[in-house]
Each structure stands twice: as structure tokens, then as C-alpha cells.
N, C-alpha and C positions, 0 to 999 in steps of 0.2 A: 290299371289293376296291377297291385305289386305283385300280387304270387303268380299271376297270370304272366307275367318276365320274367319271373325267376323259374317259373317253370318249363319253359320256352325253350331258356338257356339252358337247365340244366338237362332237357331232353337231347337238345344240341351234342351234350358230351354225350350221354351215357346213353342215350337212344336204346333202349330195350325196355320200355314204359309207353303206353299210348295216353294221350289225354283225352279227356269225353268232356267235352263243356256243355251244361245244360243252361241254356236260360229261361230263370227260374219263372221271369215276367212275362216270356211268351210263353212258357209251357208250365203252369204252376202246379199242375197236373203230375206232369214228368217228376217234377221237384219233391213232392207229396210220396209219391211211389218210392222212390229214390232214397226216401230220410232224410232226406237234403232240409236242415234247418237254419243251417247257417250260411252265407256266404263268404269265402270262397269253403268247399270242404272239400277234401280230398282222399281218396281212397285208396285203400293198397291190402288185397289177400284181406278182404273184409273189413278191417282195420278204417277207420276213420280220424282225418286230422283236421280240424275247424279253426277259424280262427280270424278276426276284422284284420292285423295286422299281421301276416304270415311274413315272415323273412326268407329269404333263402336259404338259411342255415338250417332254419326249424323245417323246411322241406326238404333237404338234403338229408337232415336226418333219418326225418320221418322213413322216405325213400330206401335208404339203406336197413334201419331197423323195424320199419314197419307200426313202431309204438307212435301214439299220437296222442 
């Protein structure tokens, strides 16, 4: 999973972000409650960032400005 390393790494640096990984297939439930529609999505101060092909620029981003 690409954002799933890029997000890894970029906790590596800036470490003041936790990650919550839901999986959606054992818990579709969780996923439902959650809004979780897409995989991977990611969240920040409410804010949601979706998307098949996340880079790590477009998470860096996101990260820093919160827009998604």
C-alpha cells in the first residue's frame, strides 16, 4: 500500500500525527460508522483526504494544510 509508506515515513519525521488503520473487510461495520468510503482515507481536524492513488506529496500536503 502506497500511502500506507508514505505515511509511515512521513510519521518517522514529524511524529506528532497518530495513524488509526481500520480494516474495512474485517470490520465493515467500523468502516460504515467511520464514512470511510474509499480506501485509503485519511483524516485530519475532520477534514478528509481520499484517494486509489495517494502520493506522498498529496499526504504531506494534506498534513500540513489539512485541505483534502
Amino acid at each position: 500500500m502506497m500511502a500506507g509508506r508514505a505515511l509511515r515515513k512521513i510519521q518517522q519525521e514529524m511524529n506528532d500525527f497518530q495513524i488509526k488503520e481500520v480494516d474495512v473487510l474485517a470490520h465493515p461495520l467500523t468502516a460504515v460508522k467511520e464514512g470511510i468510503t474509499m480506501i485509503p482515507t485519511l483524516e485530519l481536524d475532520g477534514k478528509r483526504l481520499s484517494g486509489i492513488f495517494l502520493n506522498e506529496q498529496q499526504i504531506r500536503d494534506f498534513l500540513h494544510t489539512g485541505d483534502g
